[in-house]
FIDREN-354943 format. One record per atom (N, C-alpha, C): residue in three letters; atom name; residue number from 1; x, y, z. Coordinates in steps of 0.1 Angstrom, whole numbers. Example, Ala and Ser with C-alpha at 12.3 -4.5 7.8 and 13.67 -1.06 7.14 Angstrom:
BEGIN
REC  aa  at  i  X  Y  Z
REC  ALA  N  1  132  -57  78
REC  ALA  CA  1  123  -45  78
REC  ALA  C  1  132  -33  78
REC  SER  N  2  128  -22  71
REC  SER  CA  2  137  -11  71
REC  SER  C  2  129  0  79
***
This chain:
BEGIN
REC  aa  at  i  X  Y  Z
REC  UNK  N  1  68  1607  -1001
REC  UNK  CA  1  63  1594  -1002
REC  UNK  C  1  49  1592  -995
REC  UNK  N  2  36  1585  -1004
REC  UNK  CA  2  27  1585  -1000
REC  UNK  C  2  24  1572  -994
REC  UNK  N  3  15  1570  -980
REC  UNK  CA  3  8  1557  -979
REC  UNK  C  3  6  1550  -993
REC  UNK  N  4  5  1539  -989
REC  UNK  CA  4  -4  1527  -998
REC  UNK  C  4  -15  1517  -989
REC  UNK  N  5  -23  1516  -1000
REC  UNK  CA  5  -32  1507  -990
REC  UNK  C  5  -29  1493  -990
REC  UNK  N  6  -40  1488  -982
REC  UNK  CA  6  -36  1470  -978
REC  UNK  C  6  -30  1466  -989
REC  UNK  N  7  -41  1465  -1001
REC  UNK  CA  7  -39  1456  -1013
REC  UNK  C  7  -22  1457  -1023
REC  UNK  N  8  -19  1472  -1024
REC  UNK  CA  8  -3  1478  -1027
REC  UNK  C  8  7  1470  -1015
REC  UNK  N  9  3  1474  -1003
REC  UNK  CA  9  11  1467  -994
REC  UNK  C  9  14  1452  -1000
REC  UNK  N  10  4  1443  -996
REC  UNK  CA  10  4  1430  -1004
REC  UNK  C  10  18  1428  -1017
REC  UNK  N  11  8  1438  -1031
REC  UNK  CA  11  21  1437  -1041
REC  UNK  C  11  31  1436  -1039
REC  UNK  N  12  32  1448  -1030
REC  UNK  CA  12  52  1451  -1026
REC  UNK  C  12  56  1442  -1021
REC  UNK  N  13  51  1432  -1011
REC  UNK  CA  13  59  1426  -1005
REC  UNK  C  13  61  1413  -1013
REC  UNK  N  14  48  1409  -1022
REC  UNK  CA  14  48  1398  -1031
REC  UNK  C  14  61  1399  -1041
REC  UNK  N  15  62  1413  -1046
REC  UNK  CA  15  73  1416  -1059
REC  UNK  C  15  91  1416  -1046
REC  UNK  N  16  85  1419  -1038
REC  UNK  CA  16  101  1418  -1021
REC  UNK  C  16  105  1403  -1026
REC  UNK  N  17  95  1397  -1020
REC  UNK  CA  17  94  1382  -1021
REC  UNK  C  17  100  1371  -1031
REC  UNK  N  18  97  1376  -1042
REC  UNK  CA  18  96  1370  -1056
REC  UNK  C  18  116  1375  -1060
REC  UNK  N  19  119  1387  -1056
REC  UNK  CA  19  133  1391  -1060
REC  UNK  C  19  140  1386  -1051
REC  UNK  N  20  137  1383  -1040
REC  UNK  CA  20  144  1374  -1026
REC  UNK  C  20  149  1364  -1035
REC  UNK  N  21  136  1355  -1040
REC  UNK  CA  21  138  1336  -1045
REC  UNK  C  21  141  1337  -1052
REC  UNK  N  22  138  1350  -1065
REC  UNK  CA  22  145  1345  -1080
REC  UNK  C  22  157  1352  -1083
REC  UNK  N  23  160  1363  -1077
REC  UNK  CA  23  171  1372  -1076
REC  UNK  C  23  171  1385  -1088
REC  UNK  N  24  157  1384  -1093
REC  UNK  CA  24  155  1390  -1104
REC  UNK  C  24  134  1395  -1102
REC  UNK  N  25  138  1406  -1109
REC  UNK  CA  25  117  1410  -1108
REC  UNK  C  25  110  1402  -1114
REC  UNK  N  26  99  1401  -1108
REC  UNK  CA  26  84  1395  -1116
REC  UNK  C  26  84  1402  -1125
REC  UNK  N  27  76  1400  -1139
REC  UNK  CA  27  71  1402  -1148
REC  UNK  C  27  54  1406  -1144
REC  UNK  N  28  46  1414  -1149
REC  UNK  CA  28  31  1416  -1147
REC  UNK  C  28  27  1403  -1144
REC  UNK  N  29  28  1398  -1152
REC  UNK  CA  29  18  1383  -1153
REC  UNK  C  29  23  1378  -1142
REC  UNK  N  30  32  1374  -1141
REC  UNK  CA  30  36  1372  -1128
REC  UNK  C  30  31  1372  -1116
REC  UNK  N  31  25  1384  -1115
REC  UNK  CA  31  21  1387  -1101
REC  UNK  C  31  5  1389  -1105
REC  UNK  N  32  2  1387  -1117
REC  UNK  CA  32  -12  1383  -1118
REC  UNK  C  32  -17  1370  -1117
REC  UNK  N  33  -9  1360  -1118
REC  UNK  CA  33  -8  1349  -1118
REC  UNK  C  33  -7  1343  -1098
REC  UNK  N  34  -1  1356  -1090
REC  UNK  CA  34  2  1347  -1078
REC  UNK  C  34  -11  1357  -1069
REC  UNK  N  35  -19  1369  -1077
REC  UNK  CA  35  -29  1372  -1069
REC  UNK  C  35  -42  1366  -1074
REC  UNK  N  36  -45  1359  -1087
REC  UNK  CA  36  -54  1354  -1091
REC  UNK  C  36  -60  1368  -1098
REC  UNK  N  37  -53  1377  -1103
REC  UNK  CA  37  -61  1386  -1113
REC  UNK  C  37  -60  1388  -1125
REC  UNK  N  38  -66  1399  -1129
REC  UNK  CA  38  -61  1401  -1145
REC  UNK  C  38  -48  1408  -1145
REC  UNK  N  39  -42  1406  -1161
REC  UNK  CA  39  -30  1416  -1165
REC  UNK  C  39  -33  1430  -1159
REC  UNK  N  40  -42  1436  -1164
REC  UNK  CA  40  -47  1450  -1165
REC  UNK  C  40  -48  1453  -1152
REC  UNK  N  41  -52  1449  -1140
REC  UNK  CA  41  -58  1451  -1126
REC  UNK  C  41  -41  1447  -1116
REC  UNK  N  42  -31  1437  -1122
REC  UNK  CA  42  -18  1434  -1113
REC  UNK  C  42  -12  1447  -1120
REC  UNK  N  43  -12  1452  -1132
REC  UNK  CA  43  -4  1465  -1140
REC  UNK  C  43  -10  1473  -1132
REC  UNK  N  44  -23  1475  -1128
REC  UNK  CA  44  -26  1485  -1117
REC  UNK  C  44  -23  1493  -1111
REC  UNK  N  45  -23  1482  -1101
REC  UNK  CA  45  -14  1479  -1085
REC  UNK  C  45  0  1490  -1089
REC  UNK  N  46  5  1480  -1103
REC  UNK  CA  46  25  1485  -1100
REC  UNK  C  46  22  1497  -1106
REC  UNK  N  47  13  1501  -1113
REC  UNK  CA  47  19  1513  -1117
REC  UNK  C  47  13  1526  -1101
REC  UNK  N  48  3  1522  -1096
REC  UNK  CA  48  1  1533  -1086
REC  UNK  C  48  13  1530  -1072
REC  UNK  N  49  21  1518  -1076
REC  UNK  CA  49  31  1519  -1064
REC  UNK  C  49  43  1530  -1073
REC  UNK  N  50  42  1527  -1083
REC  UNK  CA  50  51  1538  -1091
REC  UNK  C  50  48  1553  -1088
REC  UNK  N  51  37  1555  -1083
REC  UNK  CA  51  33  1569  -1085
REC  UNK  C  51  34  1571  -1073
REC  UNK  N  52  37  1563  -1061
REC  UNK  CA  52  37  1567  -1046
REC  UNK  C  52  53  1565  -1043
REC  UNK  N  53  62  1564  -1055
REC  UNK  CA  53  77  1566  -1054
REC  UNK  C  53  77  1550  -1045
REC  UNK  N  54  72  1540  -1041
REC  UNK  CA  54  81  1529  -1038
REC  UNK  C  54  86  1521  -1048
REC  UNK  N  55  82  1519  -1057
REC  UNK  CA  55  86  1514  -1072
REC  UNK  C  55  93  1523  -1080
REC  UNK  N  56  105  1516  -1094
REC  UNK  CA  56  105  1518  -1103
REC  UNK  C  56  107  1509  -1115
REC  UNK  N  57  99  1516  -1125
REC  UNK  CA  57  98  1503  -1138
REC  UNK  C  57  101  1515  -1151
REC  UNK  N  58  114  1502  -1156
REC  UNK  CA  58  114  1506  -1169
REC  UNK  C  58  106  1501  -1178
REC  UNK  N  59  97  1508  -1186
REC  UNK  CA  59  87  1504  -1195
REC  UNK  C  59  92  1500  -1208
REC  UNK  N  60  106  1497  -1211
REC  UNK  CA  60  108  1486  -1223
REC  UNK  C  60  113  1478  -1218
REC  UNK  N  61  116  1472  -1205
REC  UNK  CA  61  117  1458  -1205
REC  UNK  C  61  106  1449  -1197
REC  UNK  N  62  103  1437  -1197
REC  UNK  CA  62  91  1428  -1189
REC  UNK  C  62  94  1428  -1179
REC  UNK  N  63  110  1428  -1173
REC  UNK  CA  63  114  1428  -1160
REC  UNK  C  63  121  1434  -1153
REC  UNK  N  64  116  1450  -1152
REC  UNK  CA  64  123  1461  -1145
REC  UNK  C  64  117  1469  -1136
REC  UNK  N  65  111  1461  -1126
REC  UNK  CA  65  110  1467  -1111
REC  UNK  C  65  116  1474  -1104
REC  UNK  N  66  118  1479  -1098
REC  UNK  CA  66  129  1482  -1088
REC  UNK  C  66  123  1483  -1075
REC  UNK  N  67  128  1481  -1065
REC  UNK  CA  67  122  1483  -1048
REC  UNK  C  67  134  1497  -1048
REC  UNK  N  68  124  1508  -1043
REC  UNK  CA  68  126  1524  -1039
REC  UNK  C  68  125  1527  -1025
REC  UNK  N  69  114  1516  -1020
REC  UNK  CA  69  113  1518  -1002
REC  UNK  C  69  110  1504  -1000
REC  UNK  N  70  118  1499  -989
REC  UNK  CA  70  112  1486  -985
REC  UNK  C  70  98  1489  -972
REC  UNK  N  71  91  1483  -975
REC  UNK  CA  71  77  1486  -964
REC  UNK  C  71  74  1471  -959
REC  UNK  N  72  82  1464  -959
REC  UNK  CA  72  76  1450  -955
REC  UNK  C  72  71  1448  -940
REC  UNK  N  73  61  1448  -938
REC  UNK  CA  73  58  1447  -921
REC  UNK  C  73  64  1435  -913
REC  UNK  N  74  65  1426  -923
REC  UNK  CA  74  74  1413  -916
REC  UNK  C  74  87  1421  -908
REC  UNK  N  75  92  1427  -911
REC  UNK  CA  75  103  1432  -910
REC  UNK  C  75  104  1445  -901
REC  UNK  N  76  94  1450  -899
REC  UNK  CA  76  94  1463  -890
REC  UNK  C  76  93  1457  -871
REC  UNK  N  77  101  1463  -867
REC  UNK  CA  77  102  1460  -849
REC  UNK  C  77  84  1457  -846
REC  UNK  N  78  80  1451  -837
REC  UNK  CA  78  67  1455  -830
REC  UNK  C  78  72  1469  -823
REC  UNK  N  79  56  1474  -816
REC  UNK  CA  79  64  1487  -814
REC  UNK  C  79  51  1490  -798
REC  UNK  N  80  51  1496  -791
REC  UNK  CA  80  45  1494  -778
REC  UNK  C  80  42  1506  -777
REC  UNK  N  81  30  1510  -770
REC  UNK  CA  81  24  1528  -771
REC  UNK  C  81  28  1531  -756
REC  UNK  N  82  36  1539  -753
REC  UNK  CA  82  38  1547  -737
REC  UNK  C  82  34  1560  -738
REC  UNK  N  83  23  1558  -728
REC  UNK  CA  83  15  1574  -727
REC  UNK  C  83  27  1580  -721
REC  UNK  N  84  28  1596  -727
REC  UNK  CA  84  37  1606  -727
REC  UNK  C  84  26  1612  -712
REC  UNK  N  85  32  1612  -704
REC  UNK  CA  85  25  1621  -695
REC  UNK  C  85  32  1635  -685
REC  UNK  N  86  40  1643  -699
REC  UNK  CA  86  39  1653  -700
REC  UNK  C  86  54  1658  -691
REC  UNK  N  87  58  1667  -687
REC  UNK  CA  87  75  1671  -687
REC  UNK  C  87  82  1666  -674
REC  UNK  N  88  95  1663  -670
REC  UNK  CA  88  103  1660  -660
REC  UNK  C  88  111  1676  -660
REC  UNK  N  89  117  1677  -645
REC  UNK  CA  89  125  1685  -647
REC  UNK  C  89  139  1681  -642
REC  UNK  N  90  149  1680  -653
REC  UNK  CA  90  164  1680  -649
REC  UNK  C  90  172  1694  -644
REC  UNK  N  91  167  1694  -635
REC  UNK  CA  91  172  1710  -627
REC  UNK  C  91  163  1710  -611
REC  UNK  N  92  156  1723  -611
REC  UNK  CA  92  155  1721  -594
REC  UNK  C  92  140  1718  -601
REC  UNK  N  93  132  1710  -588
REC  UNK  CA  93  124  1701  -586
REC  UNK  C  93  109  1715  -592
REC  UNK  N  94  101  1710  -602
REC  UNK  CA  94  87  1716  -603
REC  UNK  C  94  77  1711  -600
REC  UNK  N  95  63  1718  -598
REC  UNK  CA  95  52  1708  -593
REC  UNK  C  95  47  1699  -603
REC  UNK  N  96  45  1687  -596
REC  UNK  CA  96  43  1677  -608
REC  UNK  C  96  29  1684  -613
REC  UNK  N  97  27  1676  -629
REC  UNK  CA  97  12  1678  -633
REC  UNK  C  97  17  1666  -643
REC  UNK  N  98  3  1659  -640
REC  UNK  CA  98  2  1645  -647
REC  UNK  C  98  -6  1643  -656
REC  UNK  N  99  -1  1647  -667
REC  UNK  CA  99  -14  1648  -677
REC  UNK  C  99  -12  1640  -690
REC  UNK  N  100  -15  1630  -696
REC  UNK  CA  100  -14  1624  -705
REC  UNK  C  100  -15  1632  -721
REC  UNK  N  101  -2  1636  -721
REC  UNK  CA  101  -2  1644  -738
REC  UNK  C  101  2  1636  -752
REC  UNK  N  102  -3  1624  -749
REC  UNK  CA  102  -6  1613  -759
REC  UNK  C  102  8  1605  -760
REC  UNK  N  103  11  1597  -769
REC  UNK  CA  103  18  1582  -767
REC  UNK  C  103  27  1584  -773
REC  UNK  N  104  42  1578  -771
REC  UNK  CA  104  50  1577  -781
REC  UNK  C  104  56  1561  -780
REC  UNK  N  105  60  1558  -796
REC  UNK  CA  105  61  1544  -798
REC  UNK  C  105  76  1540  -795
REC  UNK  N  106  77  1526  -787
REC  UNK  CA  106  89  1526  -787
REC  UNK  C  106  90  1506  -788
REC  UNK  N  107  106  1502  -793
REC  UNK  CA  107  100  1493  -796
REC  UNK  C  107  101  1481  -788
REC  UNK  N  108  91  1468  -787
REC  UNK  CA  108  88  1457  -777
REC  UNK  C  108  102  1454  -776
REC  UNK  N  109  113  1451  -781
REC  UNK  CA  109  126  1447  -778
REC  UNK  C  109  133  1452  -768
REC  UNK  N  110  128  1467  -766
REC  UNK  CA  110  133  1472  -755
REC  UNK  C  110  128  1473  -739
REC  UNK  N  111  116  1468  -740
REC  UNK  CA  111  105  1466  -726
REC  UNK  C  111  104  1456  -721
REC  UNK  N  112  106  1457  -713
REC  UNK  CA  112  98  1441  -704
REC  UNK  C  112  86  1441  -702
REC  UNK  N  113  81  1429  -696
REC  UNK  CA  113  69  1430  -688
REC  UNK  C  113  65  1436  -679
REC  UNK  N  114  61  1449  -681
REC  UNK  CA  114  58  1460  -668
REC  UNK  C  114  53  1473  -672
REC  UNK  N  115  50  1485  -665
REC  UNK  CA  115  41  1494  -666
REC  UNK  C  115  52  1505  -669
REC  UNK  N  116  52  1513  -682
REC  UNK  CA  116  62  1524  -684
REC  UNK  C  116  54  1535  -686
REC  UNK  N  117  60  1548  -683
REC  UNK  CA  117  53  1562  -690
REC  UNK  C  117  66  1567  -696
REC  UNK  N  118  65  1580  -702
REC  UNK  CA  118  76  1584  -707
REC  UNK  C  118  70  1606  -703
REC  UNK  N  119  82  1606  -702
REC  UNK  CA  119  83  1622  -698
REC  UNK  C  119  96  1630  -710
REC  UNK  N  120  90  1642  -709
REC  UNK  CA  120  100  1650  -723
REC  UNK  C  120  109  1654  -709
REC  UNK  N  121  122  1659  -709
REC  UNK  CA  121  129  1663  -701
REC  UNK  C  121  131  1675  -704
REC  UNK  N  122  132  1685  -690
REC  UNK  CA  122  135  1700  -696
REC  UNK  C  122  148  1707  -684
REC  UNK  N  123  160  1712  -685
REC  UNK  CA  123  167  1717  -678
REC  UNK  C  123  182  1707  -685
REC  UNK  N  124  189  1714  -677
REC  UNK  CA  124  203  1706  -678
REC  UNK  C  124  210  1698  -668
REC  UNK  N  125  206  1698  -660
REC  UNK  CA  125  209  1690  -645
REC  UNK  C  125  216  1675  -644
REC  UNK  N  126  215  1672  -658
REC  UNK  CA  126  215  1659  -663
REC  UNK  C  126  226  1656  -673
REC  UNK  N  127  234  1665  -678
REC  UNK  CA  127  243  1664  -686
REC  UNK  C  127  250  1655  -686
REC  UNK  N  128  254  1651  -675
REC  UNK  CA  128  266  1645  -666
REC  UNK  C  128  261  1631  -674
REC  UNK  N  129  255  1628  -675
REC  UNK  CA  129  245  1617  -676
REC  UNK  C  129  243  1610  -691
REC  UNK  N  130  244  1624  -697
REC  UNK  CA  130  241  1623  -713
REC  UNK  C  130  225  1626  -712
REC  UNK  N  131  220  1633  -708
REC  UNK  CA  131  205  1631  -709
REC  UNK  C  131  205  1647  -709
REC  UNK  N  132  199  1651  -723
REC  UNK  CA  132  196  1666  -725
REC  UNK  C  132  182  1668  -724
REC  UNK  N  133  183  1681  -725
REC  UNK  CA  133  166  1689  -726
REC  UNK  C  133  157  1684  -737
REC  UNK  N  134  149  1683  -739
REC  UNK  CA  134  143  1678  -752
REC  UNK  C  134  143  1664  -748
REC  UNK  N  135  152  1653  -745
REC  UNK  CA  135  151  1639  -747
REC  UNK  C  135  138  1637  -740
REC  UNK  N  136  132  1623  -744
REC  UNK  CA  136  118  1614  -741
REC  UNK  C  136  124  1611  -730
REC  UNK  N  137  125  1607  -717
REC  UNK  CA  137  130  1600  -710
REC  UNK  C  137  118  1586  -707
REC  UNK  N  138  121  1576  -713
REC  UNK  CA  138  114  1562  -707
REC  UNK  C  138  115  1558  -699
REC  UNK  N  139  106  1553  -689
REC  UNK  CA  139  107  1553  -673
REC  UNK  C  139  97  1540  -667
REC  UNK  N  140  104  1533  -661
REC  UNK  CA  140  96  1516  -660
REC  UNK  C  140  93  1522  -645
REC  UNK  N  141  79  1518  -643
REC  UNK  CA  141  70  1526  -634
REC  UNK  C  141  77  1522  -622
REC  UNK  N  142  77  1520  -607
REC  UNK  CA  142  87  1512  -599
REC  UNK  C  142  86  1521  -585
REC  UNK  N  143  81  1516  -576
REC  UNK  CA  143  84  1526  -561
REC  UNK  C  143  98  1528  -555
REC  UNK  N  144  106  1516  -560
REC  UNK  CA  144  120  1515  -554
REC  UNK  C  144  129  1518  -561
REC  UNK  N  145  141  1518  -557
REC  UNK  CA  145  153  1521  -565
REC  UNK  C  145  167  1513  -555
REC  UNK  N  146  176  1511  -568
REC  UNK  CA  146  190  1512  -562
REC  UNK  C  146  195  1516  -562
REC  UNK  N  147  208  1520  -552
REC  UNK  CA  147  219  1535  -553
REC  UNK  C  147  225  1536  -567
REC  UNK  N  148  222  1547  -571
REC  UNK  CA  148  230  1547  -589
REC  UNK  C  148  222  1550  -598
REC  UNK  N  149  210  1543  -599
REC  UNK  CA  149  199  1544  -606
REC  UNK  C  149  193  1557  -608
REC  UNK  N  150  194  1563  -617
REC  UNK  CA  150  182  1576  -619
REC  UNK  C  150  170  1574  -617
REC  UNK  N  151  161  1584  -613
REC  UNK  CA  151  148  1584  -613
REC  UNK  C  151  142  1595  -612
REC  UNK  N  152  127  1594  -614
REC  UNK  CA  152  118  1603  -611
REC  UNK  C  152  114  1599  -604
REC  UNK  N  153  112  1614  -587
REC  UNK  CA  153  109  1612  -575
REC  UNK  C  153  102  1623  -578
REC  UNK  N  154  96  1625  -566
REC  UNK  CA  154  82  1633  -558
REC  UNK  C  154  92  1634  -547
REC  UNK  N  155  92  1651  -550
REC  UNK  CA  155  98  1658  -533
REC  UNK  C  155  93  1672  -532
REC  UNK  N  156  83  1673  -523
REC  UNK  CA  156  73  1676  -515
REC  UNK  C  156  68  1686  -524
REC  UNK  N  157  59  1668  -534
REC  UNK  CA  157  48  1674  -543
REC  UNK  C  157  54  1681  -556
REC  UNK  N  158  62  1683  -558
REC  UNK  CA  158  75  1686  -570
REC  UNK  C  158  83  1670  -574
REC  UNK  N  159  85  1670  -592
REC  UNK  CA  159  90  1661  -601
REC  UNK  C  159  102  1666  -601
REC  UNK  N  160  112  1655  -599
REC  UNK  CA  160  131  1657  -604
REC  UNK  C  160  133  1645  -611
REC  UNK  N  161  140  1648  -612
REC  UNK  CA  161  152  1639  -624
REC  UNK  C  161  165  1634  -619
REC  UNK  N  162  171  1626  -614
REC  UNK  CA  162  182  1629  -603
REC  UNK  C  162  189  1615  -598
REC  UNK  N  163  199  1612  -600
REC  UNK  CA  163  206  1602  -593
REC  UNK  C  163  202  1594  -581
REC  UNK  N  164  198  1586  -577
REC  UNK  CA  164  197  1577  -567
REC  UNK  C  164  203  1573  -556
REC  UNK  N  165  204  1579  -547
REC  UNK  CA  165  218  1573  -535
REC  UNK  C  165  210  1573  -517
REC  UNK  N  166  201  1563  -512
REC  UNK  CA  166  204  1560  -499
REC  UNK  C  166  214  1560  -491
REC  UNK  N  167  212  1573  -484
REC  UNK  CA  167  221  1573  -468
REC  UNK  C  167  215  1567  -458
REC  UNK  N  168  226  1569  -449
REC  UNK  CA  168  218  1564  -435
REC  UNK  C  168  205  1569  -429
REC  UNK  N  169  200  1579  -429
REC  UNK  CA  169  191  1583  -422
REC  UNK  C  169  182  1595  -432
REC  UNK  N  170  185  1598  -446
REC  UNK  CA  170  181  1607  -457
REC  UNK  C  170  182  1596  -471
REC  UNK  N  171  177  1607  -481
REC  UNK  CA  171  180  1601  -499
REC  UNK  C  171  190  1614  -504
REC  UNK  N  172  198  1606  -511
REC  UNK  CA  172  205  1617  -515
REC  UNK  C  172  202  1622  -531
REC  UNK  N  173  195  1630  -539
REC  UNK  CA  173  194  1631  -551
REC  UNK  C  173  203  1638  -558
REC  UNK  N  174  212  1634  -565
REC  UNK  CA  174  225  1641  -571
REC  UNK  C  174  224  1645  -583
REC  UNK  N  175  222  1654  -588
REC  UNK  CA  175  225  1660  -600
REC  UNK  C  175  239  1657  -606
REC  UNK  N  176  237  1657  -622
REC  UNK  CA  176  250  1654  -631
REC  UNK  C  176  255  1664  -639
REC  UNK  N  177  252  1676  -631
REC  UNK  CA  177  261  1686  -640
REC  UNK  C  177  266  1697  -621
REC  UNK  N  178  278  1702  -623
REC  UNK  CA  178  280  1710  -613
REC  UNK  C  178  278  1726  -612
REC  UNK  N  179  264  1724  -617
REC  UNK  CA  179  265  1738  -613
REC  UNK  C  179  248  1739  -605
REC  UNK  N  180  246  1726  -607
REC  UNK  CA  180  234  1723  -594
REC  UNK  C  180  236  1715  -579
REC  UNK  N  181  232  1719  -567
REC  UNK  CA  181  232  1713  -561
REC  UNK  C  181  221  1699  -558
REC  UNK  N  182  231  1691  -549
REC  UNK  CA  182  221  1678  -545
REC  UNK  C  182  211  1683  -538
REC  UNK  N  183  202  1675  -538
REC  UNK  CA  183  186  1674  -531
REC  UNK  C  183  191  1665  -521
REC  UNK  N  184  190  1667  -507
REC  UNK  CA  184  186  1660  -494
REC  UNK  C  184  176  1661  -488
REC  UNK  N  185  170  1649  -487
REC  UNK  CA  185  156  1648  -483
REC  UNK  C  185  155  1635  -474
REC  UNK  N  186  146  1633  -462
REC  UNK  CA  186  140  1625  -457
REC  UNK  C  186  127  1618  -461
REC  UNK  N  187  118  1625  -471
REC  UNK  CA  187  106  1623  -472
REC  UNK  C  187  106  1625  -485
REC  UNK  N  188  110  1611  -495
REC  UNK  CA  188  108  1615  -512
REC  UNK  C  188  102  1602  -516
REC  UNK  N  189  92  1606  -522
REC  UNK  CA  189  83  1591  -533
REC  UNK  C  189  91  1591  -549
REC  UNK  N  190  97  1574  -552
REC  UNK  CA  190  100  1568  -560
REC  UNK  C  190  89  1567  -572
REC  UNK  N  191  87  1573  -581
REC  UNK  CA  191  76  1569  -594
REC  UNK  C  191  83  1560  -603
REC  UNK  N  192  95  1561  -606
REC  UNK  CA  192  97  1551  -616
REC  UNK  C  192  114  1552  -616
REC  UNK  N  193  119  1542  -626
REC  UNK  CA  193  136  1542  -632
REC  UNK  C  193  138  1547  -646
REC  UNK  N  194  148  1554  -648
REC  UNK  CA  194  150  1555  -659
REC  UNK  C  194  153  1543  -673
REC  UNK  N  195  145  1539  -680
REC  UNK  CA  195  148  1526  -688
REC  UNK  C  195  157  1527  -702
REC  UNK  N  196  151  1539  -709
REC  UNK  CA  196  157  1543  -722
REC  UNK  C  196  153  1561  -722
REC  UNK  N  197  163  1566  -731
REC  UNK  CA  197  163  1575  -737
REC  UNK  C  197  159  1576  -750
REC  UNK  N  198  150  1588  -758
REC  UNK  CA  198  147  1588  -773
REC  UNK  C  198  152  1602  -775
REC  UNK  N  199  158  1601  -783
REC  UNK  CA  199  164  1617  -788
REC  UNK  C  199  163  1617  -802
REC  UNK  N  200  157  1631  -805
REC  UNK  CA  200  152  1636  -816
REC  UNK  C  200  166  1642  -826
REC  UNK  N  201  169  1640  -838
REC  UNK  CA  201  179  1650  -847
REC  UNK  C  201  174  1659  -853
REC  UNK  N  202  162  1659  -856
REC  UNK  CA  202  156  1668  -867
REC  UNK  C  202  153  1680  -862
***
């Protein structure tokens, strides 16, 4: 399936529109009549939406459209850019490196008002958790935490991935699979909480 430009966009959602309220397809004229153009220039349009597979039309009847892909932007989530800034480790702690390896989209429904990055996760330390190698981990930026909470911490100058738990006089970072031990530390920086997961099938 290929892009379409502005003006195809437009048709599609006009011919969406039109099968909404009348429960049946526009006719050509139709939709030359609701863009203000000619027969020849609205047959246009539908026949190159035909050739980019979102349409189909039977060519003996006046009224045989068909919707093949819906594209209506009305209808698509907004969607919010989180710079990817590059791997976490769910296992024992590596040196961080913070480098922005471009954005992944995720959508405004799921964000608040606040500052997120997102990190690819690598190791298994995390199972416990449901959180595999490969997953995006989204991360609402944040110095603090509360006991329970996952996060990515800084311990000494090394990135983890790791459960949240204030003791009395240390932090406890607990891994979710057992075949890692906990991190005990007196001296660890909070970067952010875990917000969402994105996992890939393909």
């Amino acid at each position: 399936m290929r892009s379409i430009t502005p003006r195809q966009q437009e048709v599609l959602e006009a011919i969406q529109d039109f099968i909404r309220e009348k429960k049946y397809p526009p006719a050509i004229r139709d939709l030359s009549e609701h863009f203000g153009i000619s027969v020849k220039a609205a047959h246009g349009h539908v026949k190159a939406l035909e050739r980019k597979s979102m349409i189909r039309c039977n060519g003996n009847r006046s009224r045989a459209i068909e919707i093949l892909h819906h594209q209506d932007a009305r209808d698509e989530p907004a969607l919010r850019k989180v710079p990817l800034l590059g791997t976490v480790v769910a296992g024992t702690p590596v040196l961080a490196e913070e480098n922005c390896e471009g954005t992944v989209d995720v959508p405004e429904s799921l964000l608040r008002e606040r500052e997120y990055f997102a990190l690819e996760v690598r190791g298994d330390s995390m199972t416990g958790a449901g959180i595999l190698e490969g997953d995006i981990a989204i991360i609402a930026s944040t110095p603090v935490a509360e006991n329970g909470q996952i996060v990515v911490a800084l311990v000494d100058e090394a990135v983890t991935l790791k459960r949240f738990y204030r003791e009395q006089s240390r932090v406890h970072l607990k891994a979710e699979n057992p075949a890692y031990s906990s991190i005990y530390t007196r001296e660890v920086r909070i970067l952010g909480t875990l917000a969402h997961l994105l996992r890939s099938y393909g």
